[in-house]
C-alpha positions as CSV (number, residue, x, y, z in Angstrom):
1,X,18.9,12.4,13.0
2,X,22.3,13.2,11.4
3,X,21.4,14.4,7.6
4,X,23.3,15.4,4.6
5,X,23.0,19.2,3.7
6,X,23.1,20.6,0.2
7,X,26.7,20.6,-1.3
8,X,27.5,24.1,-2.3
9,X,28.5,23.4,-6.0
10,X,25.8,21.1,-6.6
11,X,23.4,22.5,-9.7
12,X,20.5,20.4,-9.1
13,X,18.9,21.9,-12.1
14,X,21.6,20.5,-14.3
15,X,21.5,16.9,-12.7
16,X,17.7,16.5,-13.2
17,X,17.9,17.8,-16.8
18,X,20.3,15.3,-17.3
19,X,17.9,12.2,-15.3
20,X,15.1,13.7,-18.1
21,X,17.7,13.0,-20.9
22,X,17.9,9.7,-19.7
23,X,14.2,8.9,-19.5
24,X,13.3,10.1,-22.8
25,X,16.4,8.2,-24.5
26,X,15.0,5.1,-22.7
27,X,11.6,6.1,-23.8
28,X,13.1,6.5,-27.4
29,X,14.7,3.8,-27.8
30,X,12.2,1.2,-26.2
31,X,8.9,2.3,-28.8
32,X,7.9,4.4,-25.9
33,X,8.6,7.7,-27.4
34,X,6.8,10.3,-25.5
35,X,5.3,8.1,-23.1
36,X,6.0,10.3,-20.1
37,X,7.5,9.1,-17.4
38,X,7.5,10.4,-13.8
39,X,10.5,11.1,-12.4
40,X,10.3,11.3,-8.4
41,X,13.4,12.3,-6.5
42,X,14.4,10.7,-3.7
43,X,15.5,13.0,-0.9
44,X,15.6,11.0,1.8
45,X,18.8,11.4,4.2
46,X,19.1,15.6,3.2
47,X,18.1,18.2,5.1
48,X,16.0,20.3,4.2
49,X,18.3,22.8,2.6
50,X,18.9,20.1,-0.3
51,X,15.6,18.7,-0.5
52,X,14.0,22.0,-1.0
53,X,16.5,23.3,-3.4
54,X,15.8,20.3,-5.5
55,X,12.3,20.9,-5.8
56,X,13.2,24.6,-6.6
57,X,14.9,23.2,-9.4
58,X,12.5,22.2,-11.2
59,X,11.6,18.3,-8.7
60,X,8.3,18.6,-7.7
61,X,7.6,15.1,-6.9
62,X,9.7,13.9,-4.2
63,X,10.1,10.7,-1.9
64,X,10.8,10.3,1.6
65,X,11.5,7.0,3.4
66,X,11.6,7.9,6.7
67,X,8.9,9.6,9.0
68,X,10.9,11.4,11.3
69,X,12.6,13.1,8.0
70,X,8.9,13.8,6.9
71,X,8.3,15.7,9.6
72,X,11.3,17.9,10.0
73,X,11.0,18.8,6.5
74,X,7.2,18.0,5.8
75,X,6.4,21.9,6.4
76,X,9.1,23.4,4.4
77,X,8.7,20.9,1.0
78,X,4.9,22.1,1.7
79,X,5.8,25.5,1.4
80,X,8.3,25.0,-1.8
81,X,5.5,23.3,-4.1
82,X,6.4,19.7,-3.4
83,X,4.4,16.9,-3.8
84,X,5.3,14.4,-1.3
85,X,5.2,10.2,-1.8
86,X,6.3,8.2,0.9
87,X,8.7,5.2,-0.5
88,X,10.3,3.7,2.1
89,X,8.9,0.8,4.5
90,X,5.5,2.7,6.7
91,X,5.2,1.2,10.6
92,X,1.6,1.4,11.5
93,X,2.5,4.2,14.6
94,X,3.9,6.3,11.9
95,X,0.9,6.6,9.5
96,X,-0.2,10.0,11.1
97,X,2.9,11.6,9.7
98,X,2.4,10.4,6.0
99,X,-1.6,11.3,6.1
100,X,-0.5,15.1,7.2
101,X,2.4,15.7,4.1
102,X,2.2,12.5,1.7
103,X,-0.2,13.0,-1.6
104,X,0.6,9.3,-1.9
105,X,1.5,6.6,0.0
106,X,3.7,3.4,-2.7
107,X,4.6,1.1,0.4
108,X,1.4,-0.4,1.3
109,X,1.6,-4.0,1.6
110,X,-0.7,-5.1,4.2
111,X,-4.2,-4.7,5.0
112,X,-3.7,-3.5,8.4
113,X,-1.5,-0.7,7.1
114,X,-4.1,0.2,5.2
115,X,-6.7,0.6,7.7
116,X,-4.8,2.7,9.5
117,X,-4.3,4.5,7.0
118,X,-8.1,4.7,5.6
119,X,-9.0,5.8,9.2
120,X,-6.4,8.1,9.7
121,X,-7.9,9.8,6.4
122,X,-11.4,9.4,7.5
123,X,-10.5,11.2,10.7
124,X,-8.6,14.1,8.6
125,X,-11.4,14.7,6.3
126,X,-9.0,13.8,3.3
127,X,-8.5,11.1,0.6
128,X,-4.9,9.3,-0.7
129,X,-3.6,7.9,-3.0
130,X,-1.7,4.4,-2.6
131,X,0.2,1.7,-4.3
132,X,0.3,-1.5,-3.6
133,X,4.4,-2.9,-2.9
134,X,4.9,-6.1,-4.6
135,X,8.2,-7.9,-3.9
136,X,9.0,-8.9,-7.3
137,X,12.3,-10.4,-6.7
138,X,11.7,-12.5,-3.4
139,X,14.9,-11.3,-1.7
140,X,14.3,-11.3,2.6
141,X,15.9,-7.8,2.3
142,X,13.0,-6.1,0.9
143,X,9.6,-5.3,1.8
144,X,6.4,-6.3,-0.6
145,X,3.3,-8.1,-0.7
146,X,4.1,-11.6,-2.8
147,X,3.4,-11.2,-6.4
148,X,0.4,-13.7,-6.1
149,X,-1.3,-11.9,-3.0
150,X,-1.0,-8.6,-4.9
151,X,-4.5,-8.7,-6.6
152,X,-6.5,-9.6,-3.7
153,X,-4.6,-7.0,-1.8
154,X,-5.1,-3.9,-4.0
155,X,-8.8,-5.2,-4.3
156,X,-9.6,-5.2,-0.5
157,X,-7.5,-1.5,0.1
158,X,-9.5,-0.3,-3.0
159,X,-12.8,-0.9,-0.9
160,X,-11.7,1.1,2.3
161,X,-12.8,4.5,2.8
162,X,-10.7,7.7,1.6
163,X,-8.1,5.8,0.0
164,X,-7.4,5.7,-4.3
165,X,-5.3,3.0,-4.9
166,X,-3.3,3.9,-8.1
167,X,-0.9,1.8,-9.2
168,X,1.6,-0.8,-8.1
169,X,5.8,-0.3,-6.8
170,X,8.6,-2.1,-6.6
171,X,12.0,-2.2,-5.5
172,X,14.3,-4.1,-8.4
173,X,16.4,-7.3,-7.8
174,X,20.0,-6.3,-6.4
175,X,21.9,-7.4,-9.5
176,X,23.8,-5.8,-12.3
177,X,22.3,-8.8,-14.7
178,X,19.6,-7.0,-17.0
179,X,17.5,-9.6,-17.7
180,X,17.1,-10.7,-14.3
181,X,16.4,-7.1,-13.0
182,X,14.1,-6.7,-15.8
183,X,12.0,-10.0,-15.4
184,X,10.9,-8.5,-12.1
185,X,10.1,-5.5,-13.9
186,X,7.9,-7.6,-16.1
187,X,6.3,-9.2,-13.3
188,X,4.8,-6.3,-12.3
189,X,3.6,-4.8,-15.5
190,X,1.9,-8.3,-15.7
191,X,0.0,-7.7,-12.4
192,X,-1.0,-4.1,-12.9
193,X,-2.2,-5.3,-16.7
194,X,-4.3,-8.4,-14.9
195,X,-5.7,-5.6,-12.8
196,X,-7.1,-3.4,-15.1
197,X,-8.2,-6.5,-17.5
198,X,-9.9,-7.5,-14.7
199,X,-11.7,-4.2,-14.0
200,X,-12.8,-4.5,-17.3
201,X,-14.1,-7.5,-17.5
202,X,-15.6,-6.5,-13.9
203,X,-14.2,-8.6,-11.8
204,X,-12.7,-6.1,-9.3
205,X,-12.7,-2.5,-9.6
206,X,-8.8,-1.5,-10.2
207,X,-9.4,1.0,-13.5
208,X,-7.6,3.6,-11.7
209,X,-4.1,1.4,-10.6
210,X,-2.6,2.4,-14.0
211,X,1.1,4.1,-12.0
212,X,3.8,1.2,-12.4
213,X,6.9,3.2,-9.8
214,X,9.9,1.0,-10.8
215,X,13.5,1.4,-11.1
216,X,16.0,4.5,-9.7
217,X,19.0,5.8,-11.0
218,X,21.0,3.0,-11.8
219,X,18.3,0.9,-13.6
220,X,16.1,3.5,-14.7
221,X,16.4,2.2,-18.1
222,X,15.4,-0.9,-17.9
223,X,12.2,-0.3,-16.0
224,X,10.7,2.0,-18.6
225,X,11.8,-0.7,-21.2
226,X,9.4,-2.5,-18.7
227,X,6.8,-0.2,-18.9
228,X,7.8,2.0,-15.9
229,X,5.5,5.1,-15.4
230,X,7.3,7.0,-13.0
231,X,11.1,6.0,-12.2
232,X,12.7,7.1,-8.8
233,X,16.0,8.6,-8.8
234,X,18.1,9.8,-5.2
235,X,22.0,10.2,-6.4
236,X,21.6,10.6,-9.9
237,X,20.0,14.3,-8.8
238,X,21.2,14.5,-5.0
239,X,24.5,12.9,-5.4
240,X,26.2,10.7,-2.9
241,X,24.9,10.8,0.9
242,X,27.5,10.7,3.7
């Protein structure tokens, strides 16, 4: 496991005030004014030297992708304050790791990983939170549940034991085109919105999937003119990984 340790001149302090700039700007200038948004930062591929510095900063929500990252540094974000999501792709053997530091868990997109998961939980004597990961943009390269099996999914992880499902995430379309990335974005606003329409009009009972986790440092704009509630952002705060 070869990671990235903190850069000596890097003011992470400075470089997430300037991310929150960003967001309410965006927030400003879409009607959404106060709205809000989340801002997780990504600290996958740092040691734990950077990752905890961050959250000394001021980043208390933080995202890893990788398991064996989680637990070499699980114990030591612990201790700092962090509140830990896992963002990146979750194999089934590696669910013990996210149930013992994650608050949250954004990359469920099967039933079977949430089972594991709900079990895992049960057996722990503790409840999660998860979103459900659509693949908005159909590329191969990226993990997700297909935008029409979303529902249906969220619904049947909603009814396992110990798990909260609270919201929906996405990775965005690899393109510098706005309206394409954005259309994606759209998409799923308009699945999270069907899902709490359809909570009220008790169909299924998805009141609480509200969190829309879209866009990172490069796009972060565009996703809260989307309707974003939390936005995750690695080199805009970390800076660029080896």
């Amino acid at each position: 496991m070869n990671l990235n340790p903190a850069p000596a001149d890097r003011d992470y302090a400075a470089e997430l005030a300037e991310v929150k700039a960003r967001v309410h700007v965006a927030e400003s200038s879409c009607g959404r004014s106060g709205a809000g948004t989340q801002i997780l930062v990504a600290t996958k591929a740092w040691e734990v030297d950077a990752a905890v510095g961050a959250v000394r900063a001021g980043a208390r929500l933080v995202g890893e992708s990788r398991m064996q990252e989680l637990a070499h540094k699980g114990d030591a974000l612990r201790k700092a304050g962090a509140v830990v999501h896992v963002i990146g792709q979750l194999q089934r053997n590696k669910a013990g790791i996210a149930v013992e530091y994650a608050s949250c868990v954004q990359t469920v997109d099967s039933l079977k990983l949430a089972e594991r998961l709900s079990r895992l939980c049960v057996e722990a004597q503790r409840d999660l939170q998860v979103m459900i990961q659509v693949n908005v943009s159909g590329e191969d390269s990226k993990a997700g549940v297909a935008p029409e099996e979303a529902l249906s999914l969220a619904a049947a992880v909603h009814a396992l034991p110990a798990l909260e499902v609270v919201g929906f995430m996405t990775i965005g379309l690899n393109s510098s085109v706005e309206a394409d990335v954005r259309a994606g974005y759209a998409k799923l606003r308009a699945i999270r919105d069907e899902a709490l329409i359809s909570s009220e009009r008790g169909k299924i009972d998805l009141s609480g999937a509200w969190q829309l986790s879209m866009g990172m440092s490069n796009d972060l704009e565009w996703a809260i003119a989307e309707g974003a509630t939390m936005v995750r952002v690695g080199t805009a705060v970390m800076g660029d990984r080896d």
